[in-house]
N, C-alpha and C positions, 0 to 999 in steps of 0.2 A: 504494500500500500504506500500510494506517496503523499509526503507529508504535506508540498508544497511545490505549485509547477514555478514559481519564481526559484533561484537560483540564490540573490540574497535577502534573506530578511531583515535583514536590522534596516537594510533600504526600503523594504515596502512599509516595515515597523513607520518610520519617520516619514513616507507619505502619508499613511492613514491619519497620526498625528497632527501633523501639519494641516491636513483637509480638515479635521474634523474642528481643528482650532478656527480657524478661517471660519467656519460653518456657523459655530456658535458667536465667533465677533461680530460676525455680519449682522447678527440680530439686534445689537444692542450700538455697533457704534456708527457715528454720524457718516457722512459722505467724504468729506472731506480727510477724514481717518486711509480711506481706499487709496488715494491719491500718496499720502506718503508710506503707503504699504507700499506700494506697486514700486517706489523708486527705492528705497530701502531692498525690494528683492534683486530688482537690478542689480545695484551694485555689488551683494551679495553674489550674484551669479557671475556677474562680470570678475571679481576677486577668485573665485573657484577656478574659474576658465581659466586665468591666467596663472593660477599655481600648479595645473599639468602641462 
């Protein structure tokens, strides 16, 4: 029996987390909140991209 057709978990772990975070802020914070979310992930990701 297989446990799991993903390959790593602690990466799907940290998606699920992540979404489910997002899922319950969205209820409660303003619009404006969205907006320095979304640059905040950028540069996160842009940071990531550039240390491989």
């Amino acid at each position: 029996m297989r446990r799991c057709f993903f390959r790593n978990n602690k990466k799907l772990g940290a998606f699920f987390l992540t979404l489910g975070s997002l899922i319950i802020l969205a209820l409660i914070m303003p619009p404006i909140f969205w907006c320095f979310a979304l640059g905040a992930a950028l540069i996160l990701i842009g940071i990531c991209m550039l240390r491989r």
